[in-house]
C-alpha positions as CSV (number, residue, x, y, z in Angstrom):
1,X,-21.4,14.0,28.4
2,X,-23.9,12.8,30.6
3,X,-26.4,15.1,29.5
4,X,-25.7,14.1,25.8
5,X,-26.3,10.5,26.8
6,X,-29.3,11.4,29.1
7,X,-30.8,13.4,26.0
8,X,-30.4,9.8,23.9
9,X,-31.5,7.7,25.9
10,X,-34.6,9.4,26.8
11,X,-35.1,9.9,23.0
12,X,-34.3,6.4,21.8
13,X,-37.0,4.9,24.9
14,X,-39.7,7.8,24.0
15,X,-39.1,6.6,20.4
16,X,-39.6,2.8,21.1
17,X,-42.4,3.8,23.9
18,X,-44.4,5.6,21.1
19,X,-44.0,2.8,18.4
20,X,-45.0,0.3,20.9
21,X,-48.2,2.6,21.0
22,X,-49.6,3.3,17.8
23,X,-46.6,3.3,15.8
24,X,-46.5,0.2,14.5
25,X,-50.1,0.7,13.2
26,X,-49.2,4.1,11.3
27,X,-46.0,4.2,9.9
28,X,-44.7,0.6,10.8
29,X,-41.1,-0.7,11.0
30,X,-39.8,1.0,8.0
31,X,-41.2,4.1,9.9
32,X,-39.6,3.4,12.9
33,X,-35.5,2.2,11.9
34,X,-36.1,5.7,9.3
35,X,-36.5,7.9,12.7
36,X,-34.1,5.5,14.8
37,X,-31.6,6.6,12.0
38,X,-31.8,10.0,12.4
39,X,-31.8,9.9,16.2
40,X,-28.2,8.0,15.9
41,X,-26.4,10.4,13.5
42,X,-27.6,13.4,15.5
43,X,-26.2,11.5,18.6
44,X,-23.0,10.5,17.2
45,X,-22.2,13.9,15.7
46,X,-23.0,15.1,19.9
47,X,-20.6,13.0,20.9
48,X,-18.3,13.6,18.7
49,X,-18.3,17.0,18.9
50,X,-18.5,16.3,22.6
51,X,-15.0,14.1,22.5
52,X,-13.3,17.0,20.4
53,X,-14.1,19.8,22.5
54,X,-13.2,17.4,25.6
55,X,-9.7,17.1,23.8
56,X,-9.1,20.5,23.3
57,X,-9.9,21.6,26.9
58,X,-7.4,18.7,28.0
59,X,-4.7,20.1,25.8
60,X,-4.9,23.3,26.6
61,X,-4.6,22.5,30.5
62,X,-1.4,19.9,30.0
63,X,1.6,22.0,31.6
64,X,3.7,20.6,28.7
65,X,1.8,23.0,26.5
66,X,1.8,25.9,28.5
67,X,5.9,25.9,28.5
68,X,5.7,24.8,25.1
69,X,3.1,26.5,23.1
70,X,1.5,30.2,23.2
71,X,-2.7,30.3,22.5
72,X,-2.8,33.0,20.5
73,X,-6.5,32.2,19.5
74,X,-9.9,30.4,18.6
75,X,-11.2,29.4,15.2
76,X,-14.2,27.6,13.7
77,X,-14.1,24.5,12.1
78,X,-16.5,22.3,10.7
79,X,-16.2,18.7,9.6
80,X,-18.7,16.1,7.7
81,X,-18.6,13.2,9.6
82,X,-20.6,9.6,8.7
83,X,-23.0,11.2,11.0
84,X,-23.5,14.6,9.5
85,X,-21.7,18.4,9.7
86,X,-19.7,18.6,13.0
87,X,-19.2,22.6,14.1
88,X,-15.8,23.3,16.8
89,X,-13.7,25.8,17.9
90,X,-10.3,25.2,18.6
91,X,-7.0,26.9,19.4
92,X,-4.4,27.9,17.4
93,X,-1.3,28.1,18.4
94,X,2.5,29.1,18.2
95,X,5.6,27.2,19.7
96,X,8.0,29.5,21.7
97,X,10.9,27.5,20.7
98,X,10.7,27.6,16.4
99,X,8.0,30.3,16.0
100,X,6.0,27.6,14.0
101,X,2.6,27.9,14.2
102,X,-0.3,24.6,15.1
103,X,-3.6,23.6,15.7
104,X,-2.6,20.7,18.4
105,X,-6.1,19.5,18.3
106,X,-5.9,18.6,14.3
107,X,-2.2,17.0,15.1
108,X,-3.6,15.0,18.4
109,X,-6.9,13.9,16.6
110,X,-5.5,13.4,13.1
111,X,-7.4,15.9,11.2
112,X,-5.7,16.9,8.3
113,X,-6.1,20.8,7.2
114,X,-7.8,22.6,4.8
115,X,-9.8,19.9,4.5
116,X,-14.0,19.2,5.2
117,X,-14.2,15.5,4.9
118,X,-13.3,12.9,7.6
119,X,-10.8,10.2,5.9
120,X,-14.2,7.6,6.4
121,X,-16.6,9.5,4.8
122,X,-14.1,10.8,1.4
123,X,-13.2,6.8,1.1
124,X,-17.1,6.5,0.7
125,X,-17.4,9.3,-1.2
126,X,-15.2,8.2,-3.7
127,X,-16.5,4.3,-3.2
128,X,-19.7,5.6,-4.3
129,X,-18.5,7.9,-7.1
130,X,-16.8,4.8,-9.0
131,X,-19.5,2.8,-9.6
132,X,-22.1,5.6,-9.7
133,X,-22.6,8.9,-10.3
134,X,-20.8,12.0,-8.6
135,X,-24.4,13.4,-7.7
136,X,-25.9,10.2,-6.0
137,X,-22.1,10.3,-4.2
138,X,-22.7,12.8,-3.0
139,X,-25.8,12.6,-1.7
140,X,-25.4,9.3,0.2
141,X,-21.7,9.8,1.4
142,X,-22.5,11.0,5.0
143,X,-25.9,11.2,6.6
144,X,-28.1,14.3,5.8
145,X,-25.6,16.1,4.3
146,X,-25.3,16.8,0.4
147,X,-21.9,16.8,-1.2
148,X,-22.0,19.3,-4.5
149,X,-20.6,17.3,-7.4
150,X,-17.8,19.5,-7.7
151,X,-16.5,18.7,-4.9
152,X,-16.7,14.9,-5.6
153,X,-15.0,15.0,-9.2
154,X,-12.2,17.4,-7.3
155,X,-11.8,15.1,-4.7
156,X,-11.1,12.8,-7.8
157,X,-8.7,14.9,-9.0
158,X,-6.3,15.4,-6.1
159,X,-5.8,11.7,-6.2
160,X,-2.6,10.5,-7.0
161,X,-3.0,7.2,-8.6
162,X,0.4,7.1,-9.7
163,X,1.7,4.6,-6.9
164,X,2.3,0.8,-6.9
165,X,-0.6,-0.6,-4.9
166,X,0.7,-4.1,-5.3
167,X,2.6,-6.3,-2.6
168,X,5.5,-7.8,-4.0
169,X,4.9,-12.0,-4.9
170,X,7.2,-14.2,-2.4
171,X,7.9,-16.7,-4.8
172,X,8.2,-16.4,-8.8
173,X,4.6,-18.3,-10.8
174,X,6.6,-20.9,-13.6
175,X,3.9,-21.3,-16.4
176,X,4.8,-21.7,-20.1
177,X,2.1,-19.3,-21.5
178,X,1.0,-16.0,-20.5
179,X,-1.8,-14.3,-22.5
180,X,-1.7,-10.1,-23.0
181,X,-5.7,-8.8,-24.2
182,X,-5.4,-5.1,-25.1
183,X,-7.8,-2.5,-26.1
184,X,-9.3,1.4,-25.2
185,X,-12.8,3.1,-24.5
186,X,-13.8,6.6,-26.0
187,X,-14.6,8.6,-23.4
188,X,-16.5,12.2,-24.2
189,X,-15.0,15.5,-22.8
190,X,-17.0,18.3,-21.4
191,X,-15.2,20.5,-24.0
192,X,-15.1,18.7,-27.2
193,X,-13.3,15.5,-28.6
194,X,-12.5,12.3,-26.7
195,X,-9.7,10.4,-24.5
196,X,-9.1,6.7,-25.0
197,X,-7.9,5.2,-21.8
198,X,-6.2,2.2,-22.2
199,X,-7.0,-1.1,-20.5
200,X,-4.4,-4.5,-20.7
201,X,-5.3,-7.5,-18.5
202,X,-2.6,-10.2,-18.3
203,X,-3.2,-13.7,-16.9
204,X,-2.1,-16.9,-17.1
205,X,-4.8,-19.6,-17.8
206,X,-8.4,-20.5,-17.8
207,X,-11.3,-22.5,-15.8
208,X,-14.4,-23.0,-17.7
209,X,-17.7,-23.2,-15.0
210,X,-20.5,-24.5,-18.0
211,X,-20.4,-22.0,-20.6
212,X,-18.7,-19.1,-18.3
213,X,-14.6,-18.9,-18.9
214,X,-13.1,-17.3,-16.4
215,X,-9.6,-15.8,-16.5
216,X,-7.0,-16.9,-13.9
217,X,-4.7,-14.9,-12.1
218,X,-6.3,-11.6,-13.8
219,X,-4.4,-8.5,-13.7
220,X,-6.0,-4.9,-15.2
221,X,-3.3,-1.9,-16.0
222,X,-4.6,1.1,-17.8
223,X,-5.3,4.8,-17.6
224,X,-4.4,7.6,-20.2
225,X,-1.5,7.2,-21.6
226,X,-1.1,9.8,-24.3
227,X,2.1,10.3,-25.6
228,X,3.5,7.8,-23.4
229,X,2.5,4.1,-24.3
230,X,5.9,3.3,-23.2
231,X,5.3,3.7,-19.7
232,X,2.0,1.2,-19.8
233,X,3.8,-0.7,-21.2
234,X,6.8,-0.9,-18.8
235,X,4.2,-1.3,-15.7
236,X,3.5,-4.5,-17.7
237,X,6.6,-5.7,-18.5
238,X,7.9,-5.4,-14.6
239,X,4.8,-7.1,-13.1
240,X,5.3,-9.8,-15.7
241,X,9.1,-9.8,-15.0
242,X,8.3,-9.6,-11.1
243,X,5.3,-12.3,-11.2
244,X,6.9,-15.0,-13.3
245,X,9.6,-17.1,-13.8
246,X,10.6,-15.8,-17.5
247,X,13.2,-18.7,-18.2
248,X,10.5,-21.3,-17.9
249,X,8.0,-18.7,-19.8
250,X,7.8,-19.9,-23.3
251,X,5.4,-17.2,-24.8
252,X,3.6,-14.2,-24.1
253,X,0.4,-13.7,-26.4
254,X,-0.6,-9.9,-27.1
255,X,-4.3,-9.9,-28.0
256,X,-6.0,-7.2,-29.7
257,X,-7.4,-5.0,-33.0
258,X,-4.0,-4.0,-34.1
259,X,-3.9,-0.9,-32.9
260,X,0.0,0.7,-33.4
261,X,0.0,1.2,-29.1
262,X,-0.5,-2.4,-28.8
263,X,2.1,-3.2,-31.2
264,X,4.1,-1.5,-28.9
265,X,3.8,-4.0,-26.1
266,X,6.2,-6.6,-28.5
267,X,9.0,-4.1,-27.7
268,X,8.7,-4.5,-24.3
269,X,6.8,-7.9,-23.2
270,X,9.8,-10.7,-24.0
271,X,8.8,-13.8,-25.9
272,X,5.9,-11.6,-26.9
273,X,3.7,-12.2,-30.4
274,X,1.0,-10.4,-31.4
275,X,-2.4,-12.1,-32.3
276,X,-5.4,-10.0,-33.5
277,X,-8.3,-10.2,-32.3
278,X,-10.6,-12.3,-33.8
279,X,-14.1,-10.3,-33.8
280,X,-12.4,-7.5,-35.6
281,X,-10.7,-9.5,-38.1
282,X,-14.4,-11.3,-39.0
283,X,-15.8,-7.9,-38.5
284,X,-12.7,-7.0,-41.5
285,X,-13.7,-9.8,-43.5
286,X,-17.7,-9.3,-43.5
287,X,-16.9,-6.0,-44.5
288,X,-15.2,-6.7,-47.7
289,X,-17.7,-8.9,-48.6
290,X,-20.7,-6.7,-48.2
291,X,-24.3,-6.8,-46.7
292,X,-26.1,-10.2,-47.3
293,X,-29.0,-8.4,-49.4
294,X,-31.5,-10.7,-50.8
295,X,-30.3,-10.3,-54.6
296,X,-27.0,-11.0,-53.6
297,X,-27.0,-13.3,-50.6
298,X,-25.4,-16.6,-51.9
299,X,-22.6,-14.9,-53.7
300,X,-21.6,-12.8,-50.4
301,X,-22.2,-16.1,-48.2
302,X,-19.3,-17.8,-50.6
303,X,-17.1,-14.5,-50.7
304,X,-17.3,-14.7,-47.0
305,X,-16.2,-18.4,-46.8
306,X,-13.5,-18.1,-49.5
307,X,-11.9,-14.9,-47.5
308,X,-12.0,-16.7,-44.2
309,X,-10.2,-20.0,-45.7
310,X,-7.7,-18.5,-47.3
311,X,-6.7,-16.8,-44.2
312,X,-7.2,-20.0,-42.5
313,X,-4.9,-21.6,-45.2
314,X,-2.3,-18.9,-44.8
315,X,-2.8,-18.2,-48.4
316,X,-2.5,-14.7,-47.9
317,X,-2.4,-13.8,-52.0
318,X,-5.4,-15.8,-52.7
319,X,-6.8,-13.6,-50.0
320,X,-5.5,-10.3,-51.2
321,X,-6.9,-11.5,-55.0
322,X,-10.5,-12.1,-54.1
323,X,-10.5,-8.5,-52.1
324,X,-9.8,-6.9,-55.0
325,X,-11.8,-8.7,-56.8
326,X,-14.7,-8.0,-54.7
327,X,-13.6,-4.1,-54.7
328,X,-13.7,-3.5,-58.2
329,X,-17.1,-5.0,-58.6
330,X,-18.2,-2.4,-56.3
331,X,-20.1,0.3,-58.0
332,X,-20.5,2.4,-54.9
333,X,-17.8,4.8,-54.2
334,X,-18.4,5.2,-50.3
335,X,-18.7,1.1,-50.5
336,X,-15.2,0.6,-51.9
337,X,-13.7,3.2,-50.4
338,X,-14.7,1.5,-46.8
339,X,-14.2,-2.0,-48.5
340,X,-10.2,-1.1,-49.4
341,X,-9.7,0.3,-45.8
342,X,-10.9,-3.3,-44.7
343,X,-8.3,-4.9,-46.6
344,X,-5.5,-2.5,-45.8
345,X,-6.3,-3.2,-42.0
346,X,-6.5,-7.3,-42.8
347,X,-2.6,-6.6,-44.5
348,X,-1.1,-4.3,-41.9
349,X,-2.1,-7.3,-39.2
350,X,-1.1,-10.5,-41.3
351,X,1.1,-11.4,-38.9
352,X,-1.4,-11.2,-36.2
353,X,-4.0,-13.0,-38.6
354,X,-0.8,-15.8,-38.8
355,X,-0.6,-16.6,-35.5
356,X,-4.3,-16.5,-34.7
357,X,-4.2,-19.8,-37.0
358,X,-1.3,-21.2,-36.3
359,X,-1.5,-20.8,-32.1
360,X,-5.0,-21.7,-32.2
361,X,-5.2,-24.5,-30.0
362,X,-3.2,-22.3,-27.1
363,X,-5.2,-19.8,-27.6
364,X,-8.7,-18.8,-25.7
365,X,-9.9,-16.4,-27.6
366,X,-10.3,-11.9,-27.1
367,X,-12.5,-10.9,-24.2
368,X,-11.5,-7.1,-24.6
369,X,-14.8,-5.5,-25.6
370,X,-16.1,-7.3,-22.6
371,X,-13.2,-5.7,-20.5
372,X,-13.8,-2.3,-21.6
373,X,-17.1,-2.6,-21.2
374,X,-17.1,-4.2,-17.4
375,X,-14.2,-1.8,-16.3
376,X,-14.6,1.4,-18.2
377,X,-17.6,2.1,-20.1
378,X,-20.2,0.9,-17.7
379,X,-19.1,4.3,-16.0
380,X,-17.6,6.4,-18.7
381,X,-18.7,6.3,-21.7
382,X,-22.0,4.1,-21.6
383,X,-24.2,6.9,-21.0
384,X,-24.2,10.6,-22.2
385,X,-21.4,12.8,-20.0
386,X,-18.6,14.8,-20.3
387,X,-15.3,14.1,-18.3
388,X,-12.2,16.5,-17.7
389,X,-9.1,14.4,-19.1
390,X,-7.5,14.5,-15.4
391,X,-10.6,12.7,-14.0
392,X,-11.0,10.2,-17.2
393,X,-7.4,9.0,-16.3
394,X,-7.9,9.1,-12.3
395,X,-11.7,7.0,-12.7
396,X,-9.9,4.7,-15.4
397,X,-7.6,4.1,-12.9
398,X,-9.7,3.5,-9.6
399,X,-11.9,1.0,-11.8
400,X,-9.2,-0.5,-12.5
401,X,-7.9,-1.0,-8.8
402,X,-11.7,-1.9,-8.3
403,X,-11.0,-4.8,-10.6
404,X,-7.7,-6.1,-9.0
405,X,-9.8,-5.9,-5.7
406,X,-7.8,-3.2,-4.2
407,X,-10.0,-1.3,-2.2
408,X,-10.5,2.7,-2.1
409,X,-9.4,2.8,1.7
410,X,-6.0,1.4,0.7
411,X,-6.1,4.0,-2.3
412,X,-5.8,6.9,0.4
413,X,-3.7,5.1,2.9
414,X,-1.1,5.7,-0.1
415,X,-1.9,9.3,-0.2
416,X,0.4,12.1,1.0
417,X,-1.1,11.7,4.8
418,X,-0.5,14.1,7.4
419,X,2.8,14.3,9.0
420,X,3.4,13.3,12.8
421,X,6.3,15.7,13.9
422,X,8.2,14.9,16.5
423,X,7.7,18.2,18.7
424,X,4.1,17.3,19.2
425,X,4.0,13.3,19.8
426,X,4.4,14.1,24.2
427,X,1.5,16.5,23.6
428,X,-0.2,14.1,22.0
429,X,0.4,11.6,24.7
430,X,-0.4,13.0,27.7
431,X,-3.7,13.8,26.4
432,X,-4.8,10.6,25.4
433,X,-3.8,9.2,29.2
434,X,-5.7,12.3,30.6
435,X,-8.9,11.3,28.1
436,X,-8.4,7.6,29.2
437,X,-9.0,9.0,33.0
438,X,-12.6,10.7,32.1
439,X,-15.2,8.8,33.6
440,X,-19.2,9.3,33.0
441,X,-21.8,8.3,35.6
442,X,-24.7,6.4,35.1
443,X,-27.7,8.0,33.7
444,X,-31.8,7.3,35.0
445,X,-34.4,6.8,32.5
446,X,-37.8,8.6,33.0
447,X,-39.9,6.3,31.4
448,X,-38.5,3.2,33.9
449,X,-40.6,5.1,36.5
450,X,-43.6,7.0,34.7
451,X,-44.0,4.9,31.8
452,X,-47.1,2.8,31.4
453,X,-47.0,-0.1,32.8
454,X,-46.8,-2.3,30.2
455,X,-44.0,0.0,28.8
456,X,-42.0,0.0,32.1
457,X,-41.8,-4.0,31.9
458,X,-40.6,-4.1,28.2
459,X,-37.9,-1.8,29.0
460,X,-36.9,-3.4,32.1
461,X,-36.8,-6.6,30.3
462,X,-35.0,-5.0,27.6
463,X,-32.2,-3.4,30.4
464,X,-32.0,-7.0,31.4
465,X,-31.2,-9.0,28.4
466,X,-28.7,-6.4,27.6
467,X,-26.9,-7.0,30.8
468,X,-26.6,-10.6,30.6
């Protein structure tokens, strides 16, 4: 160890000795913290390397394990640290007593097998990975090493994300209104078609900061779902039923386009009522009443108005009337055809068109295209790529834990981690006392006695301040 630290030492003070020199006039600081970089990753994966094969050689000399455990042999292993590919032997071994076989080192240092990636460096991987792509991941996970993108989108895929990351709430929120916003991306596949994960976000109230309205008490669920809406909608329900003091709740709102899935949320959510959103119903509306051309701009500016009051009015006949009114004037098939659709879609959501009107003062309005957008297609579906439908649910689902600020280390503290047995834990133990006892002498520096002058005195003054 020594000898690593000698090595560094004399490295870091040659590097800082040069730059003093005619460093600063050639590649300047930039220059300098880029090679000060590299120096310390190529010293930390020494000593790590050192500290492992330290460990091993103490283990193997405890008496415990010589009663204990039979070496049967070495093996290679290497590791990507934060600092870069870390290359060991260690010993594998068999216990007299059960016939199991071990590598003590992996137990006593917590490395879990058959795998390449240090806990650190796969929580940065996958860090990376959710708000970029798997290739600059990869790249910029651990220092001077290069992560194929397969291995980052399977890394993705082991991930079980079906866990409850939440801490239970101490005491019960009482608010009268809770508001439900709804709504899914389109994700492309690598072989053809598309998923639609879903996204709901539930909270409880507003603060408006100028123009900016900001949601209060935010909560995202979501993922893929298909074929079993039911259980989105149960997550909902029992954070709902867990959160909140549902006596005192009056009404939940359910936000959305009127998609059947969201419906489904009125089965579950209690005091529930659906509301549709109101971009899609205008969207609906403008439709039916066609493309403000110039020949026919003040006529479509009136339809538009009449179709919207008599929603407003509730006068849902007057409403279907005009429609149809306005579709059988069409003279262009494709026109009508698209027109009709509009109208079926406006009558298969009156009641969501109903309370819209009549809840309008409670209400705040339909932020889920900004919601998909924020969480979900800013990664997945914003730009061209194809996903595997394991790895659409799994990203859905980490942005999603991004947006209820829990973080990615928590994410694989809930993974299936590896197992302390029992057997091993005195092993374990003793080694760590012995490692505790290891002590490491001081190391000289060359240049404090045949540096320049001038370089001697800025590294003695350097030594100093450090000491003080």
């Amino acid at each position: 160890m020594n000898i690593i630290v000698q090595q560094f030492s004399e490295k870091i003070y040659s590097l800082m000795g040069n730059y003093l020199c005619d460093g600063i006039f050639e590649r300047g600081l930039s220059g300098f913290t880029e090679d000060l970089m590299k120096e310390l990753a190529e010293f930390g994966c020494e000593v790590t390397k050192y500290l492992v094969d330290k460990t091993e050689e103490i283990i193997f000399e405890l008496d415990d394990r010589k009663e204990q455990f039979e070496s049967l042999c070495k093996n290679d292993r290497t590791l990507i640290s934060i600092f870069g590919e870390i290359k060991f032997n260690r010993r594998y071994y068999k216990d007299k007593n059960t016939n199991n076989k071990v590598y003590l080192l992996d137990r006593a240092m917590g490395i879990e097998p058959n795998k390449r990636l240090l806990k650190n460096v796969l929580e940065r991987l996958i860090s990376m990975a959710v708000d970029t792509s798997y290739e600059d991941a990869g790249n910029n996970a651990a220092y001077g090493v290069k992560i194929s993108r397969q291995e980052v989108k399977n890394e993705i895929e082991k991930l079980n994300l079906n866990k409850d990351f939440y801490e239970e709430v101490k005491e019960k929120k009482r608010v009268k209104k809770l508001y439900v916003i709804a709504d899914e991306d389109h994700v492309s596949l690598q072989k053809g078609g598309i998923e639609e994960p879903r996204i709901v976000v539930v909270y409880d109230g507003i603060q408006k900061n100028g123009d900016r309205v900001i949601l209060e008490n935010k909560r995202y669920f979501g993922g893929i779902y298909r074929g079993r809406i039911d259980d989105l909608w149960e997550e909902v329900a029992s954070y709902i039923e867990d959160t909140y003091d549902t006596d005192y709740l009056e009404t939940i709102y359910i936000l959305g386009d009127g998609g059947s899935w969201i419906k489904t949320g009125l089965e579950w959510l209690i005091k529930s009522k659906f509301v549709l959103d109101r971009y899609h119903l205008k969207k609906a509306i403008n439709s039916i009443a066609g493309m403000e051309v110039k020949s026919q701009k003040k006529e479509v500016v009136q339809y538009k108005k009449q179709l919207k009051n008599a929603l407003k009015g509730l006068d849902f006949k007057a409403f279907e009337e005009l429609s149809n009114e306005i579709i059988n004037n069409e003279t262009e098939l494709s026109k009508q055809k698209r027109k009709k659709k509009n109208l079926g879609y406006i009558l298969n959501n009156l009641e969501g068109v109903k309370n819209l009107y009549l809840y309008e003062d409670e209400l705040h309005g339909c932020s889920a295209e900004g919601h998909v957008s924020h969480v979900l297609s800013d990664r997945m579906s914003s730009r061209p790529m194809g996903w595997c439908s394991t790895n659409v649910d799994n990203m859905s689902k980490l942005r999603i834990l991004k947006a209820n600020n829990i973080s990615v280390k928590e994410v694989l503290e809930r993974q299936d981690d590896l197992t302390n047995i029992n057997e091993y834990k005195e092993i374990k133990e003793k080694a760590y006392r012995k490692m505790k006892n290891v002590h490491f002498a001081p190391v000289s520096l060359p240049i404090m006695q045949f540096g320049k002058g001038s370089q001697r005195k800025f590294f003695k003054d350097l030594v100093d301040r450090i000491a003080v």
